[in-house]
Legacy VTK file of the C-alpha trace (Angstrom):
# vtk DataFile Version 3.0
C-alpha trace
ASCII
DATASET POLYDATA
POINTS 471 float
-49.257 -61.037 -26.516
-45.786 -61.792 -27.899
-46.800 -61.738 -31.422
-48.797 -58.127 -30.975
-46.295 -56.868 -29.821
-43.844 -57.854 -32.758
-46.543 -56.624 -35.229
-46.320 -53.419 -33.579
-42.100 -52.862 -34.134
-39.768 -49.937 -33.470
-39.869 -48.297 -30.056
-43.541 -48.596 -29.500
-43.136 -52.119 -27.697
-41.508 -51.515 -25.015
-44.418 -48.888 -24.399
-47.071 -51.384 -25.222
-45.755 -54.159 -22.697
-45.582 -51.528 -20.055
-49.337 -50.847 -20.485
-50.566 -54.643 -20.440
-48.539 -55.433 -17.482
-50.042 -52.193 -15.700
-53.590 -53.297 -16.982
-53.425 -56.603 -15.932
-52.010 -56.296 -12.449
-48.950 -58.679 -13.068
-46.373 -56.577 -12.056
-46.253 -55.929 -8.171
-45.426 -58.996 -6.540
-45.056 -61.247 -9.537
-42.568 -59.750 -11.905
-39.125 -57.116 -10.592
-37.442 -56.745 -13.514
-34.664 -54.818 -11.417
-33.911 -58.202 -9.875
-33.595 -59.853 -13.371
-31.580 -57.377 -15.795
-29.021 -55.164 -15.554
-29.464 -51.807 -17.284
-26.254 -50.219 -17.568
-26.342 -50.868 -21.542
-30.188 -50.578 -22.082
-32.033 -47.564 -20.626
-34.896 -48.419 -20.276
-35.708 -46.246 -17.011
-38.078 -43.670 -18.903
-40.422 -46.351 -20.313
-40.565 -48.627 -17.101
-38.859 -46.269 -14.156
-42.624 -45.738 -12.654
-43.840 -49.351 -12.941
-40.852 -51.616 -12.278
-38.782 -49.249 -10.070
-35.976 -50.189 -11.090
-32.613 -48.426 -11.191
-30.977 -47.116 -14.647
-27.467 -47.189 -13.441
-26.784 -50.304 -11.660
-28.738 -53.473 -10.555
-28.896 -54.116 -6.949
-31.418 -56.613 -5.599
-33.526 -54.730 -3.370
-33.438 -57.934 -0.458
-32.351 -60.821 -0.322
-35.272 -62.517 1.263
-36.748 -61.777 -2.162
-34.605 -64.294 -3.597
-35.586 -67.239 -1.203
-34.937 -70.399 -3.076
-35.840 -73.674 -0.777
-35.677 -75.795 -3.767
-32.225 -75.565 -4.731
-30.389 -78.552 -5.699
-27.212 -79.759 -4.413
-25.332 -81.009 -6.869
-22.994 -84.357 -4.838
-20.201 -85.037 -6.797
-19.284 -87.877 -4.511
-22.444 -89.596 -5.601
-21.527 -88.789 -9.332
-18.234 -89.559 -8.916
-19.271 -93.041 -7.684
-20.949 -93.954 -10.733
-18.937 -92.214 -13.157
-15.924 -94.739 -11.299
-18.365 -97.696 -11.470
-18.739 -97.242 -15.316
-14.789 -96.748 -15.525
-14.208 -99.815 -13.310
-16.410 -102.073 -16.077
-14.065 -100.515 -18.822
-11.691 -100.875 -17.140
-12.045 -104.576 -16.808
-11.941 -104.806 -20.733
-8.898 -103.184 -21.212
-7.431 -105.483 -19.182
-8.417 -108.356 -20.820
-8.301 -106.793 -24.589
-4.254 -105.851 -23.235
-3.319 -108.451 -21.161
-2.527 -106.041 -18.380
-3.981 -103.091 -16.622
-4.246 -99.919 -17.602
-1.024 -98.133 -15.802
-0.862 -94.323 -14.197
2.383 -93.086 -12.645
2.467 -90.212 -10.160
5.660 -88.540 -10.081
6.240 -86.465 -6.603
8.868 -83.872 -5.824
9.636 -83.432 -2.540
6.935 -84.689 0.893
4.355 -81.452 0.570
1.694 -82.973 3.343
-1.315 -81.964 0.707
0.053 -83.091 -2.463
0.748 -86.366 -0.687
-2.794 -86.605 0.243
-3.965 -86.326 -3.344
-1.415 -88.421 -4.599
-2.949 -90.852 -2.299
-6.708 -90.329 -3.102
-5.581 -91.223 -7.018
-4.054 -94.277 -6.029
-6.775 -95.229 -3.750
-9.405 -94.465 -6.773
-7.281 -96.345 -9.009
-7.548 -99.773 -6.962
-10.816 -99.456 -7.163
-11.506 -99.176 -10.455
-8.738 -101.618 -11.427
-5.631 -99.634 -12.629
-1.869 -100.270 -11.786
-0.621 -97.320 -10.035
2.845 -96.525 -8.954
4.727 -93.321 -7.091
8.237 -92.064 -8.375
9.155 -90.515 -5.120
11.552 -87.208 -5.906
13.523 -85.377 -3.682
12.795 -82.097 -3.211
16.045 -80.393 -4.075
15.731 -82.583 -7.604
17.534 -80.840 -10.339
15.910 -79.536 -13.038
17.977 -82.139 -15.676
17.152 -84.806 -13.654
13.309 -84.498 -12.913
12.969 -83.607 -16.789
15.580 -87.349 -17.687
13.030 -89.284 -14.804
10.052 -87.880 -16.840
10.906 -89.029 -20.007
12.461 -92.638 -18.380
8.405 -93.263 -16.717
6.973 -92.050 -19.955
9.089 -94.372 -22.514
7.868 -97.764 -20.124
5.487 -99.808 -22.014
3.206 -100.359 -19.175
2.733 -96.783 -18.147
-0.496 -95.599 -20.298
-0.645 -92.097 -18.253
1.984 -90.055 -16.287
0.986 -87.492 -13.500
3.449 -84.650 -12.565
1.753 -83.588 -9.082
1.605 -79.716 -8.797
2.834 -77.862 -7.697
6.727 -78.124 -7.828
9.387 -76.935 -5.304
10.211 -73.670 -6.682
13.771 -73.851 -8.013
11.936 -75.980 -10.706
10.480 -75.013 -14.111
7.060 -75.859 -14.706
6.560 -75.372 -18.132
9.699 -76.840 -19.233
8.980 -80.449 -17.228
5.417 -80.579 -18.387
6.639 -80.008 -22.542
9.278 -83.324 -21.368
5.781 -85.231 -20.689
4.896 -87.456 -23.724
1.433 -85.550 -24.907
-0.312 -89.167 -25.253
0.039 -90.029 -21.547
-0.559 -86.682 -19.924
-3.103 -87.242 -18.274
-3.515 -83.746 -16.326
-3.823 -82.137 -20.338
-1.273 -79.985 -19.335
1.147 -80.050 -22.191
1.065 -77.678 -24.679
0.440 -79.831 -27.520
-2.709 -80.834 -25.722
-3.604 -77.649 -24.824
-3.380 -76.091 -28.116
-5.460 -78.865 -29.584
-8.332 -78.014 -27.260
-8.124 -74.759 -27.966
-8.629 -75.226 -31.937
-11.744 -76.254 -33.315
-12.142 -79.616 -34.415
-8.366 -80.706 -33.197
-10.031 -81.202 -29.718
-7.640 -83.632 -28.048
-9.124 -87.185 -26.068
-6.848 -85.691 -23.039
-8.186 -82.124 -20.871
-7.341 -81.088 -17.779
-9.169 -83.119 -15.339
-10.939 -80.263 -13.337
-13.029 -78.803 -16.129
-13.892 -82.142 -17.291
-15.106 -82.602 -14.137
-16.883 -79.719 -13.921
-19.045 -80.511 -17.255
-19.241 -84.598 -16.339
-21.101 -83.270 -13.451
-23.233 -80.821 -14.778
-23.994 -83.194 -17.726
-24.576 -86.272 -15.633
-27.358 -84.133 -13.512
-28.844 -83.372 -16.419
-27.868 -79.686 -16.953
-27.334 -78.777 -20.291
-24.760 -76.319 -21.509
-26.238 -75.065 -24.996
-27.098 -71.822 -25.088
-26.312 -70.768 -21.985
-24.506 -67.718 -20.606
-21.416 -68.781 -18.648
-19.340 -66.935 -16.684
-15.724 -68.178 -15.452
-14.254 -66.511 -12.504
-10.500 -67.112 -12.869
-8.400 -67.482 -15.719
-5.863 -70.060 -14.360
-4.498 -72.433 -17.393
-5.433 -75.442 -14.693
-9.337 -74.667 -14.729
-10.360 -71.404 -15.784
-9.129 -70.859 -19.089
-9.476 -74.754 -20.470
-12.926 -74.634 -18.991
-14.023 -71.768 -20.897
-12.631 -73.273 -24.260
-14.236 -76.358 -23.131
-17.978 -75.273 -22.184
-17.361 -72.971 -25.759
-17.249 -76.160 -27.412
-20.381 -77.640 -25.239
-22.638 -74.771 -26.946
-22.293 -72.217 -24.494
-24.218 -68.975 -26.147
-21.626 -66.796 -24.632
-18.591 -67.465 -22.160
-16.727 -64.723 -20.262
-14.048 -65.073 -18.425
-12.821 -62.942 -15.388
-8.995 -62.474 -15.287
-6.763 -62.364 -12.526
-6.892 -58.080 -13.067
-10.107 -58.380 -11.776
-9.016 -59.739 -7.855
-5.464 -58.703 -8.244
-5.739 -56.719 -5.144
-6.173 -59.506 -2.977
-3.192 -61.460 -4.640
-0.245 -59.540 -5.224
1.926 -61.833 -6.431
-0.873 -64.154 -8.020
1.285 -64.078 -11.579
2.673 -67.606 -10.203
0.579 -70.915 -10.553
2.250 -71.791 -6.686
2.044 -68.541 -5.261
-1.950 -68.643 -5.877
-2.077 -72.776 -4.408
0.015 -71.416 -1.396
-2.404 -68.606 -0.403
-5.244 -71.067 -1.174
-3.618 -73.816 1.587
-3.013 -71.593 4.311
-3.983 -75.060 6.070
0.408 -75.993 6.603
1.477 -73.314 9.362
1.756 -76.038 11.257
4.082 -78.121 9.542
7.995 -77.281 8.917
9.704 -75.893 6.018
9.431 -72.372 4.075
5.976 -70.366 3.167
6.034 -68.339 -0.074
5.572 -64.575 0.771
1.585 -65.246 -0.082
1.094 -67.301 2.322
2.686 -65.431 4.954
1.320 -62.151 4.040
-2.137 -64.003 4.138
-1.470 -65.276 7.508
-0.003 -62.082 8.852
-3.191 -60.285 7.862
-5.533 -63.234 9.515
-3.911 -63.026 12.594
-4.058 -59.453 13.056
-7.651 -59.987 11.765
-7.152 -57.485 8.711
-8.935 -59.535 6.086
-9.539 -57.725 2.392
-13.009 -56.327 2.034
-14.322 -58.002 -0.867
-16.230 -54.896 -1.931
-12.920 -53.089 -1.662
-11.178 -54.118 -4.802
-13.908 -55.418 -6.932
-16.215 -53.039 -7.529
-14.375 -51.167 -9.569
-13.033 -53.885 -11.925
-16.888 -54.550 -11.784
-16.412 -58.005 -11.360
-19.867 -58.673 -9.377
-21.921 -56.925 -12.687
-20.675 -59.863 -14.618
-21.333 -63.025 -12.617
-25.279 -61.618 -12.235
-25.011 -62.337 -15.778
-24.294 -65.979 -15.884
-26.762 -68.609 -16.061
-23.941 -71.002 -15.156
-21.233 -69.107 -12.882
-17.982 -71.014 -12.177
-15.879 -69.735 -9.736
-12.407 -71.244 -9.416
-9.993 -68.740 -7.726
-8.697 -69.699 -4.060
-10.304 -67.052 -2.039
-12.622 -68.408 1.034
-16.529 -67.451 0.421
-16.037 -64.300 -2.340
-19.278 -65.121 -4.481
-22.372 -63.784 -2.285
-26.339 -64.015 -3.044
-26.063 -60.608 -5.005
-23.407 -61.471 -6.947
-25.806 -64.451 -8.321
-28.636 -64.153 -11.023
-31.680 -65.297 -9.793
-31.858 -69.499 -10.741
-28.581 -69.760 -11.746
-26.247 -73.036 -11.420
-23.353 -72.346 -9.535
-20.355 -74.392 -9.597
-17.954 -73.701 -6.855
-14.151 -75.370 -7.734
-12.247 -73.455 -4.822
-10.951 -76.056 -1.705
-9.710 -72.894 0.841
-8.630 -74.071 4.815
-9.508 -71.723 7.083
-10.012 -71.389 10.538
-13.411 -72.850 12.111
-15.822 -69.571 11.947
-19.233 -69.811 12.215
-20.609 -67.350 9.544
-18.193 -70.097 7.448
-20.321 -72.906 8.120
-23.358 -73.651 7.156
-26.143 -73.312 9.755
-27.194 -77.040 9.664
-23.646 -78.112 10.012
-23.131 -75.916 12.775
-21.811 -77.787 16.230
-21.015 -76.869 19.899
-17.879 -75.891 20.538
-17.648 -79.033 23.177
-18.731 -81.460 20.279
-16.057 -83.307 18.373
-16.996 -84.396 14.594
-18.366 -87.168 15.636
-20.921 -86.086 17.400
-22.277 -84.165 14.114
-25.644 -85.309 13.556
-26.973 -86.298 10.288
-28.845 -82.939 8.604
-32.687 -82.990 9.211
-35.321 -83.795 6.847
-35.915 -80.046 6.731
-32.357 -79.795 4.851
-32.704 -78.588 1.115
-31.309 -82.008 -1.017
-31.113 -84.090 2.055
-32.282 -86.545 0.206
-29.286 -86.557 -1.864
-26.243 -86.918 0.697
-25.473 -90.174 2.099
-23.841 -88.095 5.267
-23.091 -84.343 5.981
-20.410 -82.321 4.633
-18.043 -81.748 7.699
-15.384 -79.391 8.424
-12.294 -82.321 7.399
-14.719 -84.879 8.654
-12.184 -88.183 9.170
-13.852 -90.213 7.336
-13.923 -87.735 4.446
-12.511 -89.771 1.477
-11.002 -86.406 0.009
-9.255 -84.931 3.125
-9.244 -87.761 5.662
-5.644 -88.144 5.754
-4.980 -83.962 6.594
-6.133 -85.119 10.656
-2.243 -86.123 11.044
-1.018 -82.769 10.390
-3.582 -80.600 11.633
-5.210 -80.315 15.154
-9.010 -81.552 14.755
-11.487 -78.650 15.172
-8.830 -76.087 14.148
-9.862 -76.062 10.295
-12.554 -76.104 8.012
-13.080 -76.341 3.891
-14.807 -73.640 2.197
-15.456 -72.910 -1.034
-14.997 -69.610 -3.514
-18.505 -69.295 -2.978
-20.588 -68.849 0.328
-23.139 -71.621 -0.133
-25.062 -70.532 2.975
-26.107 -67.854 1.414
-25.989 -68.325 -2.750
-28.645 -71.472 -2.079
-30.787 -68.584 -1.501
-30.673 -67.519 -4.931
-29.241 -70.438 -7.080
-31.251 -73.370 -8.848
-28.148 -75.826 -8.475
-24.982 -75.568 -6.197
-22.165 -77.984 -5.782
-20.581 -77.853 -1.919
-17.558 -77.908 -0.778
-16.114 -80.595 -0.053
-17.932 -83.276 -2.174
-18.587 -81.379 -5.196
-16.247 -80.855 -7.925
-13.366 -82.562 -5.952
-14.306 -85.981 -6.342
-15.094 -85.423 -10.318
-11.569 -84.148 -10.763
-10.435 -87.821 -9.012
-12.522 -89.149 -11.316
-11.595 -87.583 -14.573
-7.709 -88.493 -14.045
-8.876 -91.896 -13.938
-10.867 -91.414 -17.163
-8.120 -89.764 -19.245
-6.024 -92.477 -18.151
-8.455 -95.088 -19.728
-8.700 -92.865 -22.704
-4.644 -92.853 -22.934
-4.595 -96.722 -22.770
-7.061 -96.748 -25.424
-5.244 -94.624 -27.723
-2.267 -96.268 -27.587
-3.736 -100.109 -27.403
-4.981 -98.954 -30.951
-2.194 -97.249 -32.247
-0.315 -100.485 -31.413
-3.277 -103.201 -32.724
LINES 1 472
471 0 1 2 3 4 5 6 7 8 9 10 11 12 13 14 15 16 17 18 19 20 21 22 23 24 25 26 27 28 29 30 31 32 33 34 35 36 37 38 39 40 41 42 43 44 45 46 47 48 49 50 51 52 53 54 55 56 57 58 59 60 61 62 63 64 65 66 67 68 69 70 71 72 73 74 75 76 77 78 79 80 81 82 83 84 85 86 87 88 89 90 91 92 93 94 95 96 97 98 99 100 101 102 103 104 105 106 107 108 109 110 111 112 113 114 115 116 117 118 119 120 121 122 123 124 125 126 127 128 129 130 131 132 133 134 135 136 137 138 139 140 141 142 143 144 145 146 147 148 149 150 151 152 153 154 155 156 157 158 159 160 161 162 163 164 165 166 167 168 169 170 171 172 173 174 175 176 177 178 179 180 181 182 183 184 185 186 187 188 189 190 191 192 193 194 195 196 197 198 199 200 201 202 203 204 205 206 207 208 209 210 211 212 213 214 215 216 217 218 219 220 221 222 223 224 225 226 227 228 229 230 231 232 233 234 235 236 237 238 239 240 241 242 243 244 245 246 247 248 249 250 251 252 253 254 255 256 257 258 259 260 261 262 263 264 265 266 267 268 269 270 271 272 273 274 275 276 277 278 279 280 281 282 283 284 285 286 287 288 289 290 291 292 293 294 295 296 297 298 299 300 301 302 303 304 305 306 307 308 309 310 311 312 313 314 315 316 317 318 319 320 321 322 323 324 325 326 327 328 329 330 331 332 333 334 335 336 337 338 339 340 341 342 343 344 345 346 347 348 349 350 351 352 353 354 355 356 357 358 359 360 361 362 363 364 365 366 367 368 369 370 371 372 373 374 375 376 377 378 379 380 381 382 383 384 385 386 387 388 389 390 391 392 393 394 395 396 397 398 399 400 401 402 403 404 405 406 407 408 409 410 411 412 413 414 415 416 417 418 419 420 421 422 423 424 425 426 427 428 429 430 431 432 433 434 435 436 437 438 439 440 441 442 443 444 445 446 447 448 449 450 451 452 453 454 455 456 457 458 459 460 461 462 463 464 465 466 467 468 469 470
């Protein structure tokens, strides 16, 4: 059919496929293009308006129950994670022996912020495991700016330091840029620095250290056998910590086209957004609890919880016509720190959906998953395991809870918060994209663990480097 159709050439085509479809009865029931293609650039209503029914103007699906998927695939970075850590651990191992020591990371802290303590803590856990010397420079939080930038330089110039960590984000009298340029470009490990940076950016200066998130993002999607080339990607936030390195990065990975959604687009839910830590404040509205200031962010977030005047995500976006894009993607990232945005009808049919957002909210049950639901009298322990019936079951060695305790990523939150009075959620509600998505990583255990992971990795690849520069 395909090659009749080419012989045939200019407008007549479109015409022609109209016809055979109509003749041979494929069309109702088999084929909506309207849930497929958008057709606010090509208007193609007078040649298919009466067979497809589709709308000229803008692509809406017409239900969602047409887009049942029960074979979507849950995408467990924790299982990833594991063996990605399992192949580091083995490298690990002969580094140590090719160096005579272990590969080192240090973790420098400002201040006792209760979440950056827990992922400080989750690094060094990973790094016992896999067999790398970690160790903490503890900062006060009222640091000066000379001295945090003199204590950088002091870890970096140590011998048996092969990767330094500034954890993010810094009290706010500080200057971010200014301490991450004082980090030596061969041991950041975050890919932060601006040499680093500017190497991924240019082609063929790619440098061996990128920011851990995005290379977490692609480890996973390579290691379950997803394939970048020629793909349409879409990148929903343009942060310099995932959004804009990732684009670069799946760009180099073959990507047919990559777009990127900028902060304009879902400005109206974050006013002051133009700051890295005003965005990570608004995102961990999990610390009301816990003493010491709130950036106005946070408290304007709360403010508007609590008087239960939450944003209407139709309110601000469809004019920036942010939801017209994603339907485009065949791979749709979304890493932007607001709780469930991305819906089924924001997702094209089959596409792989990679949700980087970690957002504490209050327990709600349209924010939970139905087969993670529990009575209010049950505690988390009482969770039961998710059915057979569960899409991927298969694939989880236990279920994704609400800040289970024994959660390796968020365990150590149960001090500061009351249990039952919080839950994780994504950037994307995965109740409801699984209808329409091929692949979806949850939250927690998706891309969280991979990040973990890739710090770990760039720090083998900074010990490498400089074991060779010095052999």
């Amino acid at each position: 059919m395909v090659r009749s159709l080419l012989k045939i050439g200019g407008q007549n085509w479109l015409r022609s496929l109209s016809t055979y479809l109509q003749n041979h009865s494929i069309v109702e029931g088999i084929l909506n293009v309207s849930n497929y293609i958008s057709y606010n650039k090509l208007h193609f209503s007078s040649t298919f308006g009466g067979i497809f029914q589709c709308k000229a103007q803008q692509w809406r699906p017409q239900s969602n129950a047409s887009f049942n998927n029960d074979n979507c695939t849950v995408l467990d970075g924790r299982r990833v994670a594991s063996e990605w850590i399992s192949e580091l651990s083995v490298q690990a191992s002969q580094l140590t022996r090719l160096m005579g020591r272990q590969p080192g990371l240090a973790v420098i802290l400002a201040g006792r912020r209760p979440d950056s303590m827990l992922y400080v803590a989750r690094k060094q856990e990973a790094c016992q495991k896999v067999g790398i010397f970690s160790e903490l420079i503890s900062l006060s939080e009222d640091i000066l700016q000379t001295d945090f930038e003199a204590e950088v330089k002091r870890v970096c110039n140590q011998e048996h330091v092969d990767g330094v960590l500034i954890q993010l984000p810094l009290p706010r009298h500080l200057d971010e840029n200014a301490l991450l340029e004082s980090l030596d470009p061969g041991k950041d490990v975050d890919g932060f620095h601006p040499l680093n940076m500017g190497r991924l950016l240019m082609r063929g200066r790619s440098s061996c250290l990128v920011p851990c998130t995005p290379l977490g993002c692609l480890e996973l999607l390579k290691r379950c056998g997803i394939s970048v080339r020629g793909r349409n990607c879409v990148v929903v936030g343009d942060s310099n910590v995932v959004g804009t390195p990732l684009a670069v990065m799946l760009r180099d990975h073959g990507a047919a086209a990559v777009t990127v959604c900028h902060r304009i687009s879902y400005t109206e839910w974050f006013e002051d957004q133009f700051k890295v830590e005003a965005m990570r404040s608004s995102a961990a509205a999990c610390l009301p609890l816990l003493p010491g200031p709130h950036s106005p962010g946070h408290d304007r977030l709360m403010q508007r919880l609590e008087g239960g005047d939450q944003p209407s995500p139709d309110a601000g976006l469809q004019a920036n016509r942010l939801p017209e894009i994603t339907r485009t993607a065949d791979i749709l990232v979304v890493a932007i720190g607001h709780p469930e945005l991305i819906k089924a009808d924001w997702v094209k049919p089959g596409a792989i959906v990679v949700d980087v957002g970690i957002n504490v909210v209050p327990p709600s049950t349209s924010l939970t998953p139905s087969y993670l639901e529990r009575p209010a009298s049950s505690t988390l322990s009482e969770v039961e395991q998710p059915g057979p019936s569960t899409p991927n079951a298969a694939l989880r060695s236990r279920p994704f809870l609400p800040f289970d305790n024994t959660d390796e990523e968020f365990k150590d939150l149960s001090v500061v918060m009351k249990p039952g009075s919080y839950q994780v959620v994504g950037d994307v509600d995965f109740e409801d994209v699984r209808k329409v998505a091929s692949a979806l990583t949850p939250v927690p255990g998706g891309v969280g663990p991979m990040t973990i992971a890739a710090v770990l990795h760039n720090t083998m690849e900074a010990a490498k480097q400089a074991f060779n520069r010095r052999s």
